[in-house]
FILUM-345313 format. One record per residue (C-alpha): residue in one letter; y, x, z. Coordinates in nm, 3 decimals. Each point is the difference from the previous one (the first is absolute). Layout:
<rs>
<r "A",<Y,X,Z>>
...
</rs>
This chain:
<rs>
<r "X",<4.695,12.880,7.178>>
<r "X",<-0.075,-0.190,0.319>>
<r "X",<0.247,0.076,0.336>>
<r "X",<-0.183,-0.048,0.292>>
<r "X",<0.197,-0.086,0.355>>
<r "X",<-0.151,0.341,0.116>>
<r "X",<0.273,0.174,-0.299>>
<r "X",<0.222,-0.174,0.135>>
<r "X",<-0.003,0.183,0.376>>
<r "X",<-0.056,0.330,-0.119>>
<r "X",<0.319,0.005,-0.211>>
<r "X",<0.192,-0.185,0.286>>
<r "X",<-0.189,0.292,0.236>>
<r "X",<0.263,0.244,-0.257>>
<r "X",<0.333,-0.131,0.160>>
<r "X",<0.127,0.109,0.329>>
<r "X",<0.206,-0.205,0.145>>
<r "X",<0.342,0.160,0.171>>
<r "X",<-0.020,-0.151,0.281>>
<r "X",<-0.333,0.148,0.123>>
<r "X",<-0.024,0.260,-0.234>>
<r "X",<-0.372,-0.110,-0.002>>
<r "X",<-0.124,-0.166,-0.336>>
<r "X",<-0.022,-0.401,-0.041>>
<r "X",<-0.337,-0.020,0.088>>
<r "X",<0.018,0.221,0.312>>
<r "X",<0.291,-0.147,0.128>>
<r "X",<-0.174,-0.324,-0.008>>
<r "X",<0.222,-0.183,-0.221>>
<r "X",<-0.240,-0.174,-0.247>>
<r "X",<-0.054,-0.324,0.093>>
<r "X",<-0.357,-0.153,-0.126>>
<r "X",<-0.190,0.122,-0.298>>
<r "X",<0.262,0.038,-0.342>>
<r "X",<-0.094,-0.311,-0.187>>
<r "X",<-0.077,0.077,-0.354>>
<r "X",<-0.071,-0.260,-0.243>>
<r "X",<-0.051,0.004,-0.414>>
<r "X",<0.289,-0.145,-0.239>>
<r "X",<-0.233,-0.156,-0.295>>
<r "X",<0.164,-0.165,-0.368>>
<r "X",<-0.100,-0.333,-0.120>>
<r "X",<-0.307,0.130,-0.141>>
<r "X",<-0.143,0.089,0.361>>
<r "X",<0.057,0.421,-0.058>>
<r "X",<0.131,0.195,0.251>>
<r "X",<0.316,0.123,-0.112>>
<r "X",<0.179,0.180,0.320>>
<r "X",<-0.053,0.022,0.384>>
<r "X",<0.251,-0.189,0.294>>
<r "X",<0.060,0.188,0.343>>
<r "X",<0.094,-0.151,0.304>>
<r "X",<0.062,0.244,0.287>>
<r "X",<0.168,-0.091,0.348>>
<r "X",<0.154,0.250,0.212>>
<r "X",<0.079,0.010,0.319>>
<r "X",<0.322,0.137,0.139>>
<r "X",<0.117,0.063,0.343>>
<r "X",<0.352,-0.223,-0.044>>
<r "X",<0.167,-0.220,-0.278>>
<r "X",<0.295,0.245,0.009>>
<r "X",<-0.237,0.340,-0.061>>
<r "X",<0.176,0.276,-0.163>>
<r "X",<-0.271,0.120,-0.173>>
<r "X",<-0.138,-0.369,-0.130>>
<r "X",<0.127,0.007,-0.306>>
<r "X",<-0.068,0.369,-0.126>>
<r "X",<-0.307,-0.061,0.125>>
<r "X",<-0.109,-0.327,-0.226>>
<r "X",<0.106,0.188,-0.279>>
<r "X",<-0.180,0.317,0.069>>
<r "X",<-0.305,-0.219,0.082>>
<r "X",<0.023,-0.192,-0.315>>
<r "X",<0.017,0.311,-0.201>>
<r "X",<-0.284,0.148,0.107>>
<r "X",<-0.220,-0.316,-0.041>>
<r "X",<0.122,-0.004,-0.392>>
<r "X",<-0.012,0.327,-0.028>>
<r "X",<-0.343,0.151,0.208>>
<r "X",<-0.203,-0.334,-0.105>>
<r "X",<0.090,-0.067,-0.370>>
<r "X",<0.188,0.301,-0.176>>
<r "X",<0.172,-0.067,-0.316>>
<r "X",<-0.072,-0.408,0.024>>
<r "X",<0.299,-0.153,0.201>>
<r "X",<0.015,-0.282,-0.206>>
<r "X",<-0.342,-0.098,0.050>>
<r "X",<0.048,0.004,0.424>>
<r "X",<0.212,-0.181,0.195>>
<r "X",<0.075,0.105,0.338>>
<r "X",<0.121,-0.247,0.283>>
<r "X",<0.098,0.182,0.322>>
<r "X",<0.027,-0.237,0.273>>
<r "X",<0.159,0.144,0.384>>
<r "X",<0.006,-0.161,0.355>>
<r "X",<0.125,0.116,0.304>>
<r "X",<-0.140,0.120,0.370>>
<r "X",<0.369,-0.094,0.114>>
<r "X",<0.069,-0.376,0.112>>
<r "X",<0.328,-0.114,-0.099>>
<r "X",<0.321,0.154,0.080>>
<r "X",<0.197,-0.297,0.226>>
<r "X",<0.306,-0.164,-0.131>>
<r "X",<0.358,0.147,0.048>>
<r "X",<0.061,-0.226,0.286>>
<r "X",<-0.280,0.050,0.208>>
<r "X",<0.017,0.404,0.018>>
<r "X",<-0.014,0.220,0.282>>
<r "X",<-0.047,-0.293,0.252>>
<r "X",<-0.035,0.240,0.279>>
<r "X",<0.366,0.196,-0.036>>
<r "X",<0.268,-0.202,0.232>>
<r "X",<0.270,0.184,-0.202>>
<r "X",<0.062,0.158,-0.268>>
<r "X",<0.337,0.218,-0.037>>
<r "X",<0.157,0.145,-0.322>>
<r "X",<0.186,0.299,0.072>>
<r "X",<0.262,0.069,-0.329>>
<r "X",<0.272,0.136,-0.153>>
<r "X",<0.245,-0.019,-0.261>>
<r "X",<-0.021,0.336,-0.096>>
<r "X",<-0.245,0.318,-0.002>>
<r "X",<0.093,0.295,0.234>>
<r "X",<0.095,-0.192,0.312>>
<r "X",<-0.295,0.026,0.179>>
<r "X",<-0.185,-0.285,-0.030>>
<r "X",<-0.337,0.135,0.053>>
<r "X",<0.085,0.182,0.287>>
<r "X",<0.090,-0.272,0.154>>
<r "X",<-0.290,-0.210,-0.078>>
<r "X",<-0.237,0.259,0.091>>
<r "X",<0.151,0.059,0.341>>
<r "X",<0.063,-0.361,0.077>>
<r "X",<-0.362,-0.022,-0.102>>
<r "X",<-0.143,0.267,0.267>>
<r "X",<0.315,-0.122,0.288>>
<r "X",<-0.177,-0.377,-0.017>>
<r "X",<-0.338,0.148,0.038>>
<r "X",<0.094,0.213,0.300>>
<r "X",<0.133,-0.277,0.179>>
<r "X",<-0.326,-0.152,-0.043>>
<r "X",<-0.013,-0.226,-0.300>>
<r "X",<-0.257,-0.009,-0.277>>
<r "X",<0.203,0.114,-0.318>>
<r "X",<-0.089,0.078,-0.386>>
<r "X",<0.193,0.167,-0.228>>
<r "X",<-0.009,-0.074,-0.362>>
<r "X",<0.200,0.220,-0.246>>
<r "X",<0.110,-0.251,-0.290>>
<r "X",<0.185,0.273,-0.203>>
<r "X",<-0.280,0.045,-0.300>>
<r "X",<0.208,0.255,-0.192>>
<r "X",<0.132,0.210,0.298>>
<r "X",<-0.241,0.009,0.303>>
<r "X",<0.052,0.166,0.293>>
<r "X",<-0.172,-0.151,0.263>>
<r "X",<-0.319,0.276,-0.030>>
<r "X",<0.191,0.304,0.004>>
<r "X",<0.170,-0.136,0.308>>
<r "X",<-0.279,-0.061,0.205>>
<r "X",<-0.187,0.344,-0.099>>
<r "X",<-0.279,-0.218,-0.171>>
<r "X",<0.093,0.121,-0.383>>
<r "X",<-0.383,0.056,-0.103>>
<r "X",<-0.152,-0.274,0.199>>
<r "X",<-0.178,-0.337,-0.178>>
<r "X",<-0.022,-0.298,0.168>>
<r "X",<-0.363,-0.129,-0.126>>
<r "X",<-0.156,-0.386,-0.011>>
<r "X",<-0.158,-0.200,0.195>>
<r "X",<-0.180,-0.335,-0.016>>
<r "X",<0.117,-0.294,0.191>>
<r "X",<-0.073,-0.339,-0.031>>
<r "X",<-0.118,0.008,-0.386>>
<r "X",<0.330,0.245,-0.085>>
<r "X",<0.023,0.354,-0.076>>
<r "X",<0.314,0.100,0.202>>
<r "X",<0.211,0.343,0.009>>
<r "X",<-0.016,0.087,0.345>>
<r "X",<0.327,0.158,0.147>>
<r "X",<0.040,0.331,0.150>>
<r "X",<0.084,0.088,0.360>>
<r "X",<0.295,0.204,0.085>>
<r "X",<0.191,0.055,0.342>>
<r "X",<-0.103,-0.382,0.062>>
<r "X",<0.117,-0.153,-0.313>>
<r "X",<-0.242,-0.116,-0.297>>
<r "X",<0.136,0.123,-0.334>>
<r "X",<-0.008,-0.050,-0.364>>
<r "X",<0.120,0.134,-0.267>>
<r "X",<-0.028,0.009,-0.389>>
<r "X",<0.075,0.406,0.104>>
<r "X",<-0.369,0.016,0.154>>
<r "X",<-0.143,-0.128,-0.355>>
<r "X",<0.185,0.215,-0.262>>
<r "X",<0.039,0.350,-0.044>>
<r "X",<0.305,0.145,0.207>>
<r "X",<0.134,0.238,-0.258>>
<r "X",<-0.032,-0.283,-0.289>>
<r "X",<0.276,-0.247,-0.074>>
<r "X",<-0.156,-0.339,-0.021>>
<r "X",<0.110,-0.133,-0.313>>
<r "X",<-0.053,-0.378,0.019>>
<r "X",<0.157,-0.290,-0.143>>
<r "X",<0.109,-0.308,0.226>>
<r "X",<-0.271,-0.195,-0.020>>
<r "X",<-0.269,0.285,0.069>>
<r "X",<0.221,0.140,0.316>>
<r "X",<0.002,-0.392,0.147>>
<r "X",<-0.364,-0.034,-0.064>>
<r "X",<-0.081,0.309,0.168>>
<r "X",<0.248,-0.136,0.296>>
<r "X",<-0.175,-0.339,0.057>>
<r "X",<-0.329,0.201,0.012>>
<r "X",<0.137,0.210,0.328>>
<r "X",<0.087,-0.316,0.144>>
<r "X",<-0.264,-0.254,-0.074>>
<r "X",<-0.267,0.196,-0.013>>
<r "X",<0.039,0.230,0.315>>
<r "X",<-0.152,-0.074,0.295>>
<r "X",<0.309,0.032,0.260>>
<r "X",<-0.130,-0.238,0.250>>
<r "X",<0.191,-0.088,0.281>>
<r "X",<0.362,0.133,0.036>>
<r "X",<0.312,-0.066,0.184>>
<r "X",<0.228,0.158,-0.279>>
<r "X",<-0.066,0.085,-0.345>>
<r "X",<0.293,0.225,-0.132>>
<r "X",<0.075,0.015,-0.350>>
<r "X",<0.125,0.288,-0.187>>
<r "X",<0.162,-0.115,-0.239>>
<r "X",<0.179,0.222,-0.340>>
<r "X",<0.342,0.030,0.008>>
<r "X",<0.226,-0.255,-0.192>>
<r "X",<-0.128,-0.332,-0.104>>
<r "X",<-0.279,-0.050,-0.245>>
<r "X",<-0.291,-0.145,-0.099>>
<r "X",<-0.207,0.172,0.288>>
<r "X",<0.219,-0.229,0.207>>
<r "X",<-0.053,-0.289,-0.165>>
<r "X",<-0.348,-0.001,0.001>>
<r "X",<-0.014,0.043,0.389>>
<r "X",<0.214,-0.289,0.019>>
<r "X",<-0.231,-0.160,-0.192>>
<r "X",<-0.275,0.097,0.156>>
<r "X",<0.078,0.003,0.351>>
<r "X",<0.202,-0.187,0.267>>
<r "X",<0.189,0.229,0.120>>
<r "X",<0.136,-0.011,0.354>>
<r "X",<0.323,0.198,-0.039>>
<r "X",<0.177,0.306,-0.156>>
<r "X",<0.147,0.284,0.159>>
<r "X",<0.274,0.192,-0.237>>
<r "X",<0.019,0.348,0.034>>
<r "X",<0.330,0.180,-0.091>>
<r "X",<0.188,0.282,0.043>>
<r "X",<0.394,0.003,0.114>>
<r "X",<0.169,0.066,-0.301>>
<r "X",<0.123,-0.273,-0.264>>
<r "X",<-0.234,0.050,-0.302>>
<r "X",<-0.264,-0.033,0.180>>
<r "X",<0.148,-0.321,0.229>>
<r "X",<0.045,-0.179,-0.374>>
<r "X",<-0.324,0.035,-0.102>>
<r "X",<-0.135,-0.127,0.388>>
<r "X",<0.215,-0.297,-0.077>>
<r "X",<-0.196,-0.079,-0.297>>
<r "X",<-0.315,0.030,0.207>>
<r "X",<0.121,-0.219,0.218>>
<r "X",<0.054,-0.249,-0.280>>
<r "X",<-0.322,0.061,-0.158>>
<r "X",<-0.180,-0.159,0.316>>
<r "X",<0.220,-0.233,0.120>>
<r "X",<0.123,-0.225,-0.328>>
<r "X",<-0.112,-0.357,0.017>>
<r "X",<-0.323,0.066,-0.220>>
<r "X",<-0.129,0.260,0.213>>
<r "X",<0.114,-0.066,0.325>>
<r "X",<-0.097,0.279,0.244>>
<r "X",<0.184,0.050,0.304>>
<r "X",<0.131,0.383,0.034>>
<r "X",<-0.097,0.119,0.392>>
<r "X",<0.238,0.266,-0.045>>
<r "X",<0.161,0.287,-0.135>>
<r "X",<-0.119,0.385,0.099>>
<r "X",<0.284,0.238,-0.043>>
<r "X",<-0.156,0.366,-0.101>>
<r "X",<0.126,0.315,0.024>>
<r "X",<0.305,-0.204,0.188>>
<r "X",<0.107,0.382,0.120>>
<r "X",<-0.064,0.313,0.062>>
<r "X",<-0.078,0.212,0.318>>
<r "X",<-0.077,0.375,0.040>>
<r "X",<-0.279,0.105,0.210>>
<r "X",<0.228,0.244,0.188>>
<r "X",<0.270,-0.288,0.056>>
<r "X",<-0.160,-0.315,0.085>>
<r "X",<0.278,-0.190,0.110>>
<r "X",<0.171,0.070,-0.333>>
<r "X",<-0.012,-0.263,-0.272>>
<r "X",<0.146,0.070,-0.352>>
<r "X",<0.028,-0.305,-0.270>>
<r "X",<-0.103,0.185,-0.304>>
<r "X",<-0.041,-0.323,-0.200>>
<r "X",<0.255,-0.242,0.152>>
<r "X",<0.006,-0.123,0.352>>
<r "X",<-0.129,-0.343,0.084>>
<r "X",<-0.047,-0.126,-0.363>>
<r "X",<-0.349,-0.183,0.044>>
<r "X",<0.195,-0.135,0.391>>
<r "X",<0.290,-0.187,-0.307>>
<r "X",<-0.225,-0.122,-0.216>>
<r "X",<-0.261,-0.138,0.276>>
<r "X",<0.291,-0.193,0.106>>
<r "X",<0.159,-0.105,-0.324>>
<r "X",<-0.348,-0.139,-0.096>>
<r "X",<-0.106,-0.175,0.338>>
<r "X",<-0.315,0.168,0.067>>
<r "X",<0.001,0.256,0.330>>
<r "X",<-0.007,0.424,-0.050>>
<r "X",<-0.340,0.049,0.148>>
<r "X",<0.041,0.400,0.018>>
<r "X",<0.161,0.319,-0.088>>
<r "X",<-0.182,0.225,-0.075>>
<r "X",<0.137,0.357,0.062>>
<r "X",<-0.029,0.256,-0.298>>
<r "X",<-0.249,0.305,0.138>>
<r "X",<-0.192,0.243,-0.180>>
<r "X",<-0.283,-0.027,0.190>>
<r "X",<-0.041,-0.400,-0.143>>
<r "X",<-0.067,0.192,-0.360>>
<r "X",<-0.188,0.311,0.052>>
<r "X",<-0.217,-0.278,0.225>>
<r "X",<-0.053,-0.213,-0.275>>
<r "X",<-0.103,0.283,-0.234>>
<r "X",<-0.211,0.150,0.229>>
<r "X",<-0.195,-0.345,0.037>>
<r "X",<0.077,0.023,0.402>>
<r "X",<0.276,-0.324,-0.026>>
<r "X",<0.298,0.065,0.271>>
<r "X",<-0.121,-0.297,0.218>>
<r "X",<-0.275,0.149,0.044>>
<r "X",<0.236,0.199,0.289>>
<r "X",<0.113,-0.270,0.197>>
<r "X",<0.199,0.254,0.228>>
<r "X",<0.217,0.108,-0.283>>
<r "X",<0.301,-0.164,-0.112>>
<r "X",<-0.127,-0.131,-0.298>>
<r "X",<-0.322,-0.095,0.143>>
<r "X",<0.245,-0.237,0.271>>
<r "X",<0.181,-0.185,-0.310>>
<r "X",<-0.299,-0.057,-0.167>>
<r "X",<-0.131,-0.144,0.364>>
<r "X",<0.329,-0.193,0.028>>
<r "X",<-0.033,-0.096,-0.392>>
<r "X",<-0.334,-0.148,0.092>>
<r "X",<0.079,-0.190,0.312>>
<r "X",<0.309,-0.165,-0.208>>
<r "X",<-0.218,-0.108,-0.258>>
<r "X",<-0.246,-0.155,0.246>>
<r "X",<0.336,-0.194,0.142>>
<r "X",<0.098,-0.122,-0.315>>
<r "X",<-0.335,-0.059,-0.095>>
<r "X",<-0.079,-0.236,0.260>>
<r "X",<0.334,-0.160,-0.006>>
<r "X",<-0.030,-0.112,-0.372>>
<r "X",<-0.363,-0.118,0.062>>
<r "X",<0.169,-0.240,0.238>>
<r "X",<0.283,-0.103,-0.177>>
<r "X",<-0.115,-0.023,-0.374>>
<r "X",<-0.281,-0.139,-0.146>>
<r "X",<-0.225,0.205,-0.200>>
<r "X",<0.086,0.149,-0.347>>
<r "X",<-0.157,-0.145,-0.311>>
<r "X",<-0.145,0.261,-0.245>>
<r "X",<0.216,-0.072,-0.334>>
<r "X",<-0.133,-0.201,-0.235>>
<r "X",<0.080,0.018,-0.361>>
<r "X",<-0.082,-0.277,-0.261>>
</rs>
């Protein structure tokens, strides 16, 4: 039996590929004619066939490349020579529209700073925060993304109302790059806009960091006076790959008042400022710091401690950039996808203001004092 190239592109013209959800062929992805050529024994006989394919995919890092080669190769061995697999040989080849991704150091050369917003713990409301400060720096005029880093537990979409949108692709310079969404001034991603909301993403390490470095590097965030990381609660391997990605500017620790919570924000505070990591801490936000009824606004009642964050801020040398005050509104806001700074009149809406002009201070004043921070390096 002789295989002609022309076998070769109908069975390839039998795979769709995921990404299109066109087949090989129409998506373009064939590059040249298949190159088919006899295997012959000493004697001069032919005794099987050799296929060399070459795909072409839009990135190196393509979700779909490798299901794809091996669906491909399938159907060549299967649609061209049925029952003879030993007799063919199939060589699947793959290139890339994408030019290379650039190295760790020279990454997002258009953000001036780049803030990690943590915690020691879940439930304080680190989000929140981030998500306000976020939307405060963009009202007072600065360009600002937001990029949700928590891969297990994002949040980010449901907060900003955009829980069904996709950001899509563009091309720029040679690259395919995820292009952000827009949302009350602030560019966002978020592993959230990528996976199904009501499915828990079940990923090990390496999979959730991969899928992290692919929001950063290949994202188009242009130019930005503040991206603000959202990072998971605790300390992690999540974290460690930002530091090892990026050079981050500063952290801001977000805590609430009372003492389990203040131990774990000490070990945040560790986390980014021992001598192998080495970022300086802008400040601490105390949330929920106390609470105020609607109907009694010049009431304030400590339900989780008075001044706790105000201690440790002082005990650990770095200043108590804001209190903010526990109100109802700040939650059913968030759920509702309408975040409270969106209401700069409000109470909240003011310390989230005031939370945002601090962190420009600081911001500024450790840009002048402190060179800037290495991304970790690990040998």
């Amino acid at each position: 039996m002789t295989i002609y190239p022309k076998m070769i592109v109908d069975a390839l013209a039998t795979v769709t590929y995921a990404g299109t959800k066109k087949n090989l062929i129409e998506s373009d992805m064939l590059v040249d004619q298949p190159v088919v050529t006899p295997s012959k024994s000493p004697q001069g006989e032919i005794t099987g066939w050799n296929v060399e394919v070459t795909l072409l995919f839009p990135r190196e890092t393509d979700p779909f490349l490798k299901s794809t080669v091996k669906a491909a190769e399938a159907a060549i061995k299967y649609y061209v020579n049925p029952g003879a697999y030993d007799n063919l040989k199939v060589t699947i080849k793959t290139e890339y529209k994408s030019a290379p991704r650039p190295e760790d150091d020279k990454l997002l050369p258009e953000v001036k700073n780049i803030i990690a917003v943590s915690s020691g713990k879940g439930g304080v409301g680190k989000s929140t925060v981030s998500v306000n400060l976020a939307i405060s720096l963009a009202r007072l005029g600065y360009s600002v993304g937001l990029l949700d880093t928590d891969i297990f537990g994002p949040s980010i979409p449901k907060m900003f109302q955009l829980e069904e949108a996709r950001p899509y692709a563009i091309e720029k310079e040679g690259r395919q790059l995820i292009m952000p969404l827009e949302q009350y001034g602030v560019k966002l991603l978020s592993i959230g806009f990528f996976v199904n909301k009501d499915t828990a993403t079940l990923w090990r390490g390496g999979m959730a960091t991969s899928a992290l470095k692919q929001l950063i590097a290949d994202a188009d965030w242009g130019e930005l006076d503040y991206l603000i990381l959202d990072t998971p609660p605790g300390t992690s391997d999540i974290h460690l790959s930002l530091l090892q990605t990026l050079a981050i500017t500063g952290a801001i620790i977000v805590s609430t008042p009372q003492q389990v919570a203040l131990a774990d924000a000490r070990k945040g505070i560790d986390m980014y400022t021992n001598d192998k990591v080495n970022v300086p801490i802008l400040g601490l936000v105390e949330n929920m710091a106390w609470f105020t009824p609607a109907e009694h606004p010049d009431e304030k009642y400590y339900i989780f401690g008075k001044e706790g964050c105000k201690k440790l801020a002082e005990e650990m040398h770095v200043p108590l950039i804001a209190q903010i005050p526990l109100v109802q509104g700040i939650c059913e806001n968030g759920d509702n996808g309408t975040p409270a700074a969106l209401d700069v009149a409000s109470p909240a809406g003011q310390a989230f203001i005031a939370l945002a002009q601090a962190t420009v201070t600081v911001t500024n004043r450790r840009n002048a004092e402190r060179e800037k921070t290495q991304r970790v390096v690990t040998h």
